[in-house]
Every structure is written in structure tokens, then in C-alpha cells.
C-alpha positions in Angstrom: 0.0 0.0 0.0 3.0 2.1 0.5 4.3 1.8 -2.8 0.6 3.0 -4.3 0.7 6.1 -2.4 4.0 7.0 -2.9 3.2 6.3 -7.0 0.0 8.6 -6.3 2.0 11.3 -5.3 4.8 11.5 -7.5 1.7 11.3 -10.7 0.4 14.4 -9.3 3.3 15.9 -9.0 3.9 15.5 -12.8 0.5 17.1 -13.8 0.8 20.2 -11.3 4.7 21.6 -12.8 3.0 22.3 -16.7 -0.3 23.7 -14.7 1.7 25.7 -12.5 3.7 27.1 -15.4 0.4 27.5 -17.9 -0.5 29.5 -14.8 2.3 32.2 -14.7 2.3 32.5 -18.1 -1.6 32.8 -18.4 -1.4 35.4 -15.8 1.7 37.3 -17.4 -0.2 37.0 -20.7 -3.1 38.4 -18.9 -1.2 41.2 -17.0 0.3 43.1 -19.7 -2.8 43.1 -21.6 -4.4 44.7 -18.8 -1.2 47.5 -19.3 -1.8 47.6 -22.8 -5.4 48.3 -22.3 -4.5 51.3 -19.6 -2.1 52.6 -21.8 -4.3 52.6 -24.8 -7.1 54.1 -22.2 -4.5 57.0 -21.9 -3.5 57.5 -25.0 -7.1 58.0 -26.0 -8.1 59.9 -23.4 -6.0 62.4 -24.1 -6.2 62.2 -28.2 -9.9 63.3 -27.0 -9.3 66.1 -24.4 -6.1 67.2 -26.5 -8.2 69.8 -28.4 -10.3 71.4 -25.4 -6.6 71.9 -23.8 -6.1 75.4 -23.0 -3.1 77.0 -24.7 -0.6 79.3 -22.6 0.6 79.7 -26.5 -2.7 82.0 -27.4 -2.5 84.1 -24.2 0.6 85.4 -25.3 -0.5 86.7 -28.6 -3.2 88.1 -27.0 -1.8 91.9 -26.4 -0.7 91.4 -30.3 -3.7 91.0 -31.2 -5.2 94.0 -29.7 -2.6 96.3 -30.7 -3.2 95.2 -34.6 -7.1 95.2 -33.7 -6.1 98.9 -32.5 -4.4 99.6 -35.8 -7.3 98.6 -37.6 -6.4 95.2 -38.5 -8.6 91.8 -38.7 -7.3 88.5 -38.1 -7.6 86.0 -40.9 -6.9 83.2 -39.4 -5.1 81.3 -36.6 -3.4 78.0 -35.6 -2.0 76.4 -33.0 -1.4 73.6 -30.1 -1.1 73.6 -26.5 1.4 70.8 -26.7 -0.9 68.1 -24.7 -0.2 65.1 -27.9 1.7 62.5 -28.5 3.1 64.5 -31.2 4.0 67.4 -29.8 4.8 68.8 -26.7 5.9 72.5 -27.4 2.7 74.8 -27.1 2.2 77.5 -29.8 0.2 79.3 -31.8 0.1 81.6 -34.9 -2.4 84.5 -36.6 -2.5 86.2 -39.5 -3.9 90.0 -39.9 -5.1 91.9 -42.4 -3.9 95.4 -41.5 -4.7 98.3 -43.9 -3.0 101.2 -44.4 -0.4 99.7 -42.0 2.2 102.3 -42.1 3.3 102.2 -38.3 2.2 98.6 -37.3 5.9 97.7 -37.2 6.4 100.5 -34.4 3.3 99.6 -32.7 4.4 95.9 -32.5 7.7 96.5 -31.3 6.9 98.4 -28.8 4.1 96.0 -27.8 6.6 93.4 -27.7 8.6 95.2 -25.3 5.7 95.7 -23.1 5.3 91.9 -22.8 9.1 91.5 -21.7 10.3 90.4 -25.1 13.8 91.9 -26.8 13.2 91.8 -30.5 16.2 92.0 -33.0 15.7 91.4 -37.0 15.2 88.0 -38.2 15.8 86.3 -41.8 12.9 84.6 -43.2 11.6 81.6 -42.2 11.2 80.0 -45.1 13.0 80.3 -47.7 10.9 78.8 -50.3 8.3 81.2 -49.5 7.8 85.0 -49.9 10.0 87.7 -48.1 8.5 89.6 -45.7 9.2 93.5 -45.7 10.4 92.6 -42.4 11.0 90.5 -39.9 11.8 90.6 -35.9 11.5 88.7 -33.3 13.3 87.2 -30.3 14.6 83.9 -28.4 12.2 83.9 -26.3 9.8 81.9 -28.7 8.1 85.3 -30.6 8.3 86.2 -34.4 6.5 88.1 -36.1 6.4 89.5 -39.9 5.2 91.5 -41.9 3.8 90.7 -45.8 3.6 93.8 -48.2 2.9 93.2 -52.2 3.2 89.5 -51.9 1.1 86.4 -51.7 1.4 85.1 -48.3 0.5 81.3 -48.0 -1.9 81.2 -44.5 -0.9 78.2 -42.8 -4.7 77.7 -40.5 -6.2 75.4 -38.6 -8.5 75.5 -41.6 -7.0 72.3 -43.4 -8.9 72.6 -46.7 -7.4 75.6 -47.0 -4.4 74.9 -45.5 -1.2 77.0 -46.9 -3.7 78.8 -49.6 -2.2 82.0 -50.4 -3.4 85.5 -49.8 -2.9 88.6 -51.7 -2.0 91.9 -50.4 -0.5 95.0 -52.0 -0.1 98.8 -51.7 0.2 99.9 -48.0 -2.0 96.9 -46.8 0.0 94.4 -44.9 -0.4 90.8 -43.6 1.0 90.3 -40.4 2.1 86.9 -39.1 2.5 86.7 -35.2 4.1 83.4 -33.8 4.5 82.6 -30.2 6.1 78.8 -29.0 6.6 78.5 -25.6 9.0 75.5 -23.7 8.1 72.4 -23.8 6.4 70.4 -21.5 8.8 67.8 -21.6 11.8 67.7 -19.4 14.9 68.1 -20.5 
């Protein structure tokens, strides 16, 4: 009778190793799934809230825009992000004015920049494949801004069907581009 229980137990032993190890791998199988699934929970979570993100970006062109408002400008359009994706972690924004009869905007700008702490000095043009502004300042501190005369200026909105369509403007008009990027959120 010995020799059958002993015989028992070593059987069971043999079937309980493979369950024991169908087990932890079951359960590991089952454990990152559940990460996967939190992760993915994340990711979409914020690919919906993403756009109802506030934008420090926009605040700052704020006093830009009411000095070109002032001057009797219009905005035609605007884009941006508050840096909240998975794409893109640097908030910004952009807006384009129509200012006519803009003779002084450039003064009125600059000294609106300085009133918001910014130290402006001449830039280059940002793209070189596209038109030249008339001029072009800006700082390190994330601002640019330039201004279009007698050129068509491609308007590169949040409007996507329209996305880079150029705009015509000529005599004393001007279009004014006003770019603000702040840091990004991501640590160095």
C-alpha cells in the first residue's frame, strides 16, 4: 500500500509543474494586456481632451492681437497647439492679420513686444521657399513676427482645406504673421 501512495503522489506531481507554469504564463499573458489596455485608455483619453486643452501659446499673442485690432487690422486666421499630444509637446500658436494702411504697425508691435518683456532683433525669413517679408523681428524667447507687403502670403490655419492657400496683399496693406512657442512640457 505504501508503494501506491507514494506512485500517487509523484503522478500528481507530474500534472501540477506544466499547470503551474500554464499558470504564470496565463497570468503574465493576462497582466500586460491589462497594461496595454490602460495605456491605450490613456492615449485615447487624451487624443480626446487634446483639443479642449487650454493654450498658454494664445494668451501670449493676446496683447498682439489688440494692438493690430487697434491699428485697424482683422485677423484672418489662426493655428496652433497647447502641446498636450503624443506628437507634440511645445505649445504655440500663430495668426494672421489683415492690416490696412499699415504704415506704423511695425512700431506699434515692437513696442508692444517690449511691453510683454520680449527683446526683439531682426530676423531672416523663415522659409525660404516662401515670400520675403518686408520685415522680420522677433526674439529667443519663442516670438516672431512678420510682416507681408505686395506679396502672396501662403496662411498656414487650422483650416485644413485651406491649408497654406495663399493671400494677396499690395499697396500699403499688410499681412501680419505673429508666432508665439513657448517651452516644452517635456523635461529636459
Amino acid at each position: 500500500m505504501g508503494d501506491q501512495q507514494f506512485y500517487g503522489r509523484d503522478r500528481n506531481t507530474e500534472w501540477r509543474r506544466p499547470l503551474i507554469v500554464a499558470s504564470i504564463v496565463v497570468g503574465s499573458v493576462l497582466a500586460l494586456g491589462m497594461v496595454a489596455v490602460v495605456v491605450f485608455a490613456v492615449v485615447v483619453a487624451v487624443g480626446i481632451f487634446h483639443p479642449f486643452a487650454s493654450n498658454a501659446a494664445e494668451a501670449r499673442i493676446k496683447p498682439f492681437d489688440a494692438a493690430l485690432v487697434e491699428a485697424g487690422g482683422t485677423e484672418l486666421c489662426s493655428n496652433g497647439d497647447a502641446g498636450y499630444g503624443w506628437d507634440n509637446a511645445v505649445p504655440w500658436s500663430t495668426a494672421y492679420y489683415l492690416v490696412p494702411e499699415s504704415v506704423a504697425v511695425s512700431d506699434d508691435l515692437r513696442r508692444t513686444a517690449a511691453d510683454q518683456g520680449y527683446t526683439v532683433t531682426p530676423m531672416g525669413p523663415e522659409d525660404p521657399e516662401g515670400p520675403a517679408p518686408a520685415e522680420s523681428f522677433g526674439s529667443g524667447e519663442g516670438l516672431r513676427i512678420s510682416i507681408y507687403r505686395n506679396a502672396d502670403v501662403p496662411l498656414y490655419c487650422s483650416d485644413v482645406a485651406h491649408y497654406g492657400d495663399p493671400h494677396h496683399v499690395e499697396g500699403n496693406d499688410a499681412i501680419v504673421e505673429v508666432s508665439v512657442s513657448l517651452p516644452s512640457r517635456l523635461p529636459d
